[in-house]
ZADO-1210 file (C-alpha; in nm, 4 decimals, padded with zeros to 6 digits):
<atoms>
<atom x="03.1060" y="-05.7038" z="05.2691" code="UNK" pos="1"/>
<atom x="03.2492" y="-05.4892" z="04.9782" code="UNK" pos="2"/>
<atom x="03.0621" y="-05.3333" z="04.7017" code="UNK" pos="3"/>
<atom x="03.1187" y="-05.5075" z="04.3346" code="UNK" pos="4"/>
<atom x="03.3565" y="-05.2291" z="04.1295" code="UNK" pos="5"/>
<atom x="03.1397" y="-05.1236" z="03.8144" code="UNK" pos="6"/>
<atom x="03.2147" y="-05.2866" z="03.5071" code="UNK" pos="7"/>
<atom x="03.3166" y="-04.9645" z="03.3142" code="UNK" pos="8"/>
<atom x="03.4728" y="-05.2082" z="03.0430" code="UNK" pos="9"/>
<atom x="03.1181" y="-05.2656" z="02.8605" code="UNK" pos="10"/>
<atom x="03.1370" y="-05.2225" z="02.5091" code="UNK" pos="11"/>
<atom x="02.7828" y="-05.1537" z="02.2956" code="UNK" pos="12"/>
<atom x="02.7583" y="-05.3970" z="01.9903" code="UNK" pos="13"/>
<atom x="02.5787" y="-05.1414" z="01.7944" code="UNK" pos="14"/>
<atom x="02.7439" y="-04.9489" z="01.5414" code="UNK" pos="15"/>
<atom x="02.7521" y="-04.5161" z="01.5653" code="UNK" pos="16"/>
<atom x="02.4649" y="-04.5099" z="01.2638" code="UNK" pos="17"/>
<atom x="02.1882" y="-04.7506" z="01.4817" code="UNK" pos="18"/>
<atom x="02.2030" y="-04.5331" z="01.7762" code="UNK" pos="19"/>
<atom x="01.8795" y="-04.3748" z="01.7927" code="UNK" pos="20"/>
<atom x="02.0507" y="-04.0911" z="01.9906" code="UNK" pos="21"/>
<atom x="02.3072" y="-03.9660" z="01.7593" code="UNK" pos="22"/>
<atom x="02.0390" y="-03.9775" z="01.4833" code="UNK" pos="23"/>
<atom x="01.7883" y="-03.7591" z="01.6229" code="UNK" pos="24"/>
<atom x="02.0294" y="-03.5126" z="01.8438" code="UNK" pos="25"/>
<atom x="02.3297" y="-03.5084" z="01.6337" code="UNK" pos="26"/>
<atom x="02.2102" y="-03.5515" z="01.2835" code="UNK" pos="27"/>
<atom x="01.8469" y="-03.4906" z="01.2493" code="UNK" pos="28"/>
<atom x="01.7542" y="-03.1329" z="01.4315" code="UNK" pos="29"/>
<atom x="02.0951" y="-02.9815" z="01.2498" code="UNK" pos="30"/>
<atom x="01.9402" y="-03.0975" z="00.9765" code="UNK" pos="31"/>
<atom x="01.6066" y="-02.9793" z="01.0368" code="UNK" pos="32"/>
<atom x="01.7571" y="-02.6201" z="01.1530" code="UNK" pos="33"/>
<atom x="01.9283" y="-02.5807" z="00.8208" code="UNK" pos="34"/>
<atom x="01.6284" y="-02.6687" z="00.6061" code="UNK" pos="35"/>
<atom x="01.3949" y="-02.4572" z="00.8097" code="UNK" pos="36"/>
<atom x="01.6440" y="-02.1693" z="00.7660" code="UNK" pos="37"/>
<atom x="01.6615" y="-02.2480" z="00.3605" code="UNK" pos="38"/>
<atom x="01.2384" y="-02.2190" z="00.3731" code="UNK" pos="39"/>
<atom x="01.2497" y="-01.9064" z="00.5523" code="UNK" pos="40"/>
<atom x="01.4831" y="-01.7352" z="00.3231" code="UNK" pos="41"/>
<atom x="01.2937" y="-01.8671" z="00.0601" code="UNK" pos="42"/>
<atom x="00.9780" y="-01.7686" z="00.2125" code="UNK" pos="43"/>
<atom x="01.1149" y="-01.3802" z="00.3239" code="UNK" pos="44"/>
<atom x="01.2344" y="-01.3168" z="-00.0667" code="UNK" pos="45"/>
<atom x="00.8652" y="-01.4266" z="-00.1530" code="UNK" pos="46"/>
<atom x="00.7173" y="-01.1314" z="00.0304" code="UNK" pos="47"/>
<atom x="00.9350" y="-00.8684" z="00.0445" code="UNK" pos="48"/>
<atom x="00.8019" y="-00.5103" z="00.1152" code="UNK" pos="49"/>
<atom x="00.6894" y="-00.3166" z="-00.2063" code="UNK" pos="50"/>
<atom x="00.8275" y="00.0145" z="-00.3490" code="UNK" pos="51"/>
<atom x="00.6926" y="00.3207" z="-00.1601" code="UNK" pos="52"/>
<atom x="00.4562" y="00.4623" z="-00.3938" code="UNK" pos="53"/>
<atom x="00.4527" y="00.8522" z="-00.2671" code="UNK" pos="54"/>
<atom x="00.6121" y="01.2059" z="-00.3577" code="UNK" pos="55"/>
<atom x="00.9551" y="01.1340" z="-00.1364" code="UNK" pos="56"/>
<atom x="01.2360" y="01.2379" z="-00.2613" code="UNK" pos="57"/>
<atom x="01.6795" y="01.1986" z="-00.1383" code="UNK" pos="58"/>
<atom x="01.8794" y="01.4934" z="-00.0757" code="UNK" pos="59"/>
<atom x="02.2352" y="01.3047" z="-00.0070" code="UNK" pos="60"/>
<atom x="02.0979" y="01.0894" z="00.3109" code="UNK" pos="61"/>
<atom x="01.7739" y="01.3030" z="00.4008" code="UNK" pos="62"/>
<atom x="01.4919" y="01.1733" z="00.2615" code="UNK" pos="63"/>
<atom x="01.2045" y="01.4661" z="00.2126" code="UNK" pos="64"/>
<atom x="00.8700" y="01.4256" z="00.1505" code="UNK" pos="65"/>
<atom x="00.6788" y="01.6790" z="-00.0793" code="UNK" pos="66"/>
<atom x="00.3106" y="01.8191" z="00.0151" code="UNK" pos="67"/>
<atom x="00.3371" y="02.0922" z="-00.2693" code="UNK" pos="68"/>
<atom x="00.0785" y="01.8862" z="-00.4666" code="UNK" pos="69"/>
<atom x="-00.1170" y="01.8454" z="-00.1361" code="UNK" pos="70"/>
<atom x="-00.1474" y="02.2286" z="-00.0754" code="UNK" pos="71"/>
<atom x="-00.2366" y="02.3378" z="-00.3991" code="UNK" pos="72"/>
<atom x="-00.5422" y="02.0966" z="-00.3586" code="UNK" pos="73"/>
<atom x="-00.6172" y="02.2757" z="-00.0053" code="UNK" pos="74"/>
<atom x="-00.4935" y="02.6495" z="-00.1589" code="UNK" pos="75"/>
<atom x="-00.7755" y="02.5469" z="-00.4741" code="UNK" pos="76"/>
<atom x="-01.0448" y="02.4275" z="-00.1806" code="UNK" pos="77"/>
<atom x="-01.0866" y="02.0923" z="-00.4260" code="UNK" pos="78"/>
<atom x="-01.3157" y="01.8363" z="-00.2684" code="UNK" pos="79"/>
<atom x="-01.4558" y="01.4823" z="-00.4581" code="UNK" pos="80"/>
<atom x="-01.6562" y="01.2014" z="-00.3922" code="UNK" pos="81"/>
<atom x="-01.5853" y="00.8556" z="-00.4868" code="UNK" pos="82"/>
<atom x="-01.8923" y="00.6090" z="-00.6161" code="UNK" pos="83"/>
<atom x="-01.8009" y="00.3030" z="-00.6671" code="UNK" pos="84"/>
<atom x="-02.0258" y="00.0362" z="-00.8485" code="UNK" pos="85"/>
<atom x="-02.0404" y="-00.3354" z="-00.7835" code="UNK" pos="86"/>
<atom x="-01.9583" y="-00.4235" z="-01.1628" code="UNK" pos="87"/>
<atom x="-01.6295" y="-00.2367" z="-01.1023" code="UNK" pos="88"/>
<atom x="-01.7484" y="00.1412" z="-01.2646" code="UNK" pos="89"/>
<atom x="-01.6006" y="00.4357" z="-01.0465" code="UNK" pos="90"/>
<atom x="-01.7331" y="00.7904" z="-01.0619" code="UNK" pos="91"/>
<atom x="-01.5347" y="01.0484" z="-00.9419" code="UNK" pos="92"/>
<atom x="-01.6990" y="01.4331" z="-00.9473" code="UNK" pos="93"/>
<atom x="-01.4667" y="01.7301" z="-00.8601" code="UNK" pos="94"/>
<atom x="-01.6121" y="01.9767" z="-00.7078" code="UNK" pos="95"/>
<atom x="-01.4681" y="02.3274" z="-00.7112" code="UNK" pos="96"/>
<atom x="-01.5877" y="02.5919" z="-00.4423" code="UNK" pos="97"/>
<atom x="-01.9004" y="02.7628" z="-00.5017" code="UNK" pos="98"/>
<atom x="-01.6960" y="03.0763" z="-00.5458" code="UNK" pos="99"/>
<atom x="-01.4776" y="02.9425" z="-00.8540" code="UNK" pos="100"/>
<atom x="-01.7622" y="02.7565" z="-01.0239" code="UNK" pos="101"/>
<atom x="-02.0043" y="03.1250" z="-01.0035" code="UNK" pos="102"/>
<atom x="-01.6642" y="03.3513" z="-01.1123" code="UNK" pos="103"/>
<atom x="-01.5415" y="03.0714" z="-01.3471" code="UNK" pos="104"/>
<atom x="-01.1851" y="03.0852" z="-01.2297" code="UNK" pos="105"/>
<atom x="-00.9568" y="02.9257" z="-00.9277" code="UNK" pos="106"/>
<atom x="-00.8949" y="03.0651" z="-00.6702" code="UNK" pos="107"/>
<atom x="-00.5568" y="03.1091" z="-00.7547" code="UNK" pos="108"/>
<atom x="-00.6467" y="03.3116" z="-01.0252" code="UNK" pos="109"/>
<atom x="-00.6369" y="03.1191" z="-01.3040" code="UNK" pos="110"/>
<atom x="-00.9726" y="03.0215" z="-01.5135" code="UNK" pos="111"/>
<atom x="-01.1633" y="02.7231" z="-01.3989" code="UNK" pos="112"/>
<atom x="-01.1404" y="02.3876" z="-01.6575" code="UNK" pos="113"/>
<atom x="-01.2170" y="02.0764" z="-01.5921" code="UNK" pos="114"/>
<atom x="-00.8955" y="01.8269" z="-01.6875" code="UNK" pos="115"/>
<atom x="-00.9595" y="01.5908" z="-01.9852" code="UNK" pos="116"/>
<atom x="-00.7871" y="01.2715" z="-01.7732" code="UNK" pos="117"/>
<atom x="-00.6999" y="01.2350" z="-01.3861" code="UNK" pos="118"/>
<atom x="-00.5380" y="00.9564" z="-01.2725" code="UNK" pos="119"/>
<atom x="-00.5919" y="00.7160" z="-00.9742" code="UNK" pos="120"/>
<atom x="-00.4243" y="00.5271" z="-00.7854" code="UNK" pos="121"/>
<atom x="-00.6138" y="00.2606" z="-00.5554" code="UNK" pos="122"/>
<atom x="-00.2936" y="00.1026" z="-00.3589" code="UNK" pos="123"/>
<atom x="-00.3909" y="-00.2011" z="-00.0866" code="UNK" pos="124"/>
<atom x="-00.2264" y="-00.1421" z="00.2946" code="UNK" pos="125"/>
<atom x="-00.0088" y="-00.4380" z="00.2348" code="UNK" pos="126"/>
<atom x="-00.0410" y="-00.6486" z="-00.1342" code="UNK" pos="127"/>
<atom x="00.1040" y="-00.5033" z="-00.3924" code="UNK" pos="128"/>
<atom x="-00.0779" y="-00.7379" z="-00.6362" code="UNK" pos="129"/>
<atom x="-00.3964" y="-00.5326" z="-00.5064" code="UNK" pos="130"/>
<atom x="-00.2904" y="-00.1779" z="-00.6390" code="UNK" pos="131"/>
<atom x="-00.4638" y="-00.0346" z="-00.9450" code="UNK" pos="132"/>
<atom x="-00.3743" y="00.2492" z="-01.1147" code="UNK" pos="133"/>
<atom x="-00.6630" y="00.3675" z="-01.3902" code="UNK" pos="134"/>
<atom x="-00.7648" y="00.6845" z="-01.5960" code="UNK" pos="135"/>
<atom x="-01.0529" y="00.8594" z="-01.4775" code="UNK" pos="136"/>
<atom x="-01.1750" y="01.0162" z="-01.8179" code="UNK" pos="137"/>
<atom x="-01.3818" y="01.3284" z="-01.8236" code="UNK" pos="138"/>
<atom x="-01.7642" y="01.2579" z="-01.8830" code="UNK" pos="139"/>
<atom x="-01.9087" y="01.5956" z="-01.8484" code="UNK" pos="140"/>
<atom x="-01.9361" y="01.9089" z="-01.6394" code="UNK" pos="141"/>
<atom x="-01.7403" y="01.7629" z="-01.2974" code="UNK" pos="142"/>
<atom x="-01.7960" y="01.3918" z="-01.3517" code="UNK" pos="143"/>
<atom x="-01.5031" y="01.1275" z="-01.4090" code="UNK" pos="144"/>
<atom x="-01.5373" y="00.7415" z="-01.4597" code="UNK" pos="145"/>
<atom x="-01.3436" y="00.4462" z="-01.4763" code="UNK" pos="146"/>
<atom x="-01.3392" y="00.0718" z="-01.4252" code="UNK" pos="147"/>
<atom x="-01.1714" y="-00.0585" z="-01.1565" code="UNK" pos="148"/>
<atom x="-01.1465" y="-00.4536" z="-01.0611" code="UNK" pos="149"/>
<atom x="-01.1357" y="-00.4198" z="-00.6780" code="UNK" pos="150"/>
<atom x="-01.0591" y="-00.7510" z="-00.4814" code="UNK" pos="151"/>
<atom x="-01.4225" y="-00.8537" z="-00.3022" code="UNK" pos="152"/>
<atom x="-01.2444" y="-00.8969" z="00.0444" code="UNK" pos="153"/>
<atom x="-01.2901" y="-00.5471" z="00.2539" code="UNK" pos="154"/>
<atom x="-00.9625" y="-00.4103" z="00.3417" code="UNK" pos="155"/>
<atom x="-00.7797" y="-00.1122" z="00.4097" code="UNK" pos="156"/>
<atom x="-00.6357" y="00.1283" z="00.0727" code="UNK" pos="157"/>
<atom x="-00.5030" y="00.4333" z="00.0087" code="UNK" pos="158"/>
<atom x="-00.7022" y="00.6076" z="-00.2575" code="UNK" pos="159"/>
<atom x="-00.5396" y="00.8705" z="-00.4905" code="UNK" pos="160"/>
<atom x="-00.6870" y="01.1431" z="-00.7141" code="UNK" pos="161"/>
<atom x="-00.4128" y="01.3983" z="-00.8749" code="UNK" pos="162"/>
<atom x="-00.4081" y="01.5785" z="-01.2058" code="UNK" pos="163"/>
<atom x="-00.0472" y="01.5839" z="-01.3743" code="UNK" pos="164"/>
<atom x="-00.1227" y="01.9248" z="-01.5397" code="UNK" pos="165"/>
<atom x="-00.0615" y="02.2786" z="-01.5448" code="UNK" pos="166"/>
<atom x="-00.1583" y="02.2550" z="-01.1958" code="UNK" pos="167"/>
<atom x="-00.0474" y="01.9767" z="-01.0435" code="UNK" pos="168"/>
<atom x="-00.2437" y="01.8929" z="-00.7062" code="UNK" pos="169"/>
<atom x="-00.3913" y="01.5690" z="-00.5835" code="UNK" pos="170"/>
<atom x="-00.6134" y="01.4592" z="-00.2863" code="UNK" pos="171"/>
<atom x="-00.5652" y="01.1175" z="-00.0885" code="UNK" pos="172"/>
<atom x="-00.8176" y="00.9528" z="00.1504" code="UNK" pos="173"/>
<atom x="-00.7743" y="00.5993" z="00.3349" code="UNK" pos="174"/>
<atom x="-01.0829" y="00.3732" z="00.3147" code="UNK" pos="175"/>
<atom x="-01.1759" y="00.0214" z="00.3667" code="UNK" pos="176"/>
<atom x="-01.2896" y="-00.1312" z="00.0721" code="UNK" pos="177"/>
<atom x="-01.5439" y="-00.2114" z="-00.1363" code="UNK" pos="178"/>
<atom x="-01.8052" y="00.0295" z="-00.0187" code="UNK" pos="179"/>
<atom x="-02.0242" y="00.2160" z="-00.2109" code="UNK" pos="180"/>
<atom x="-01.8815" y="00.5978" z="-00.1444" code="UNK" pos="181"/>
<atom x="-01.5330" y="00.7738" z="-00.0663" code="UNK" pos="182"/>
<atom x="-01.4946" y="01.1642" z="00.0051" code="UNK" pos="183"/>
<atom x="-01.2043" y="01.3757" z="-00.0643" code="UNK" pos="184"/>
<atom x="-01.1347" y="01.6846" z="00.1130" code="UNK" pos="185"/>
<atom x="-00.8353" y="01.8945" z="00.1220" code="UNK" pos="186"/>
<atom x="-00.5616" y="01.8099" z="00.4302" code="UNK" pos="187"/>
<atom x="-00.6618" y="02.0549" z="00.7473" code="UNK" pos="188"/>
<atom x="-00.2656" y="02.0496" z="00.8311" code="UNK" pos="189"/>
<atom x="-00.2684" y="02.3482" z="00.6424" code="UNK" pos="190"/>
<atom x="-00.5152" y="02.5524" z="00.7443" code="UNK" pos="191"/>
<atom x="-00.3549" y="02.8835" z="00.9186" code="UNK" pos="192"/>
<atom x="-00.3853" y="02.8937" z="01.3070" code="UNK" pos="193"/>
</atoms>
């Protein structure tokens, strides 16, 4: 008894185009691949990373950041609190050591005056469209306000107080907000071992 031979002459009626199998492997998940990659590019340009908003500086290819601003706030002993309000008023007060407000100058020497403006710079961990940069105006004796229109969601910022005077210092904190309070002290990186 011998085996039939397989009829290898069999010919499909179907055109190329009705083939369910060329449709979905060979034209439809290229197809799907190269829109997916158009959405992502789209998508990726959409949310690229912000500016860095710090004191960095380029020297040729090094990049260098500057504290000088950072250790005239510790070299001054500045400290501040932070009040904010939940109809978007900020009070800042800068306090000046005991020592400076009693001799009535800095402790760099220079007399003791309370800037006219200072700014502030409120900058969200990763939105950009969350960053606020206001005046703080001078009220009286070491209180500052503003109004600031903080998103309601608590998240994490990076809060900036400098003065672009003569002298030219600023202190940062990190804090989740809102919240009713924020301290400033100087950095302890440069206190003296």
């Amino acid at each position: 008894m011998s085996n039939p031979a397989p009829n290898f002459k069999h010919q499909d009626t179907q055109p190329w185009y009705k083939n369910y199998m060329v449709m979905i492997f060979v034209i439809g998940m290229p197809a799907a691949v190269v829109i997916a990659c158009i959405w992502f590019v789209y998508y990726s340009y959409q949310i690229r990373d912000s500016v860095v908003r710090d004191d960095w500086y380029m020297d040729g290819k090094t990049l260098y950041h500057d504290v000088s601003r950072d250790k005239l706030a510790y070299d001054l002993d500045l400290h501040g609190k932070m009040q904010f309000a939940d109809n978007g008023d900020v009070v800042f007060y800068l306090n000046y050591p005991e020592q400076s407000v009693q001799s009535g100058k800095l402790l760099n020497g220079q007399p003791l005056t309370y800037p006219d403006t200072l700014n502030l710079s409120i900058s969200h961990a990763t939105d950009i469209k969350k960053d606020r940069d206001v005046v703080l105006k001078h009220v009286e004796g070491n209180k500052y306000s503003a109004q600031v229109n903080l998103d309601s969601v608590k998240a994490k910022y990076y809060l900036q107080v400098n003065n672009d005077g003569k002298d030219d210092w600023r202190m940062q904190d990190v804090a989740k907000l809102p919240r009713s309070e924020v301290s400033f002290k100087p950095l302890p990186v440069f206190a003296k071992s």
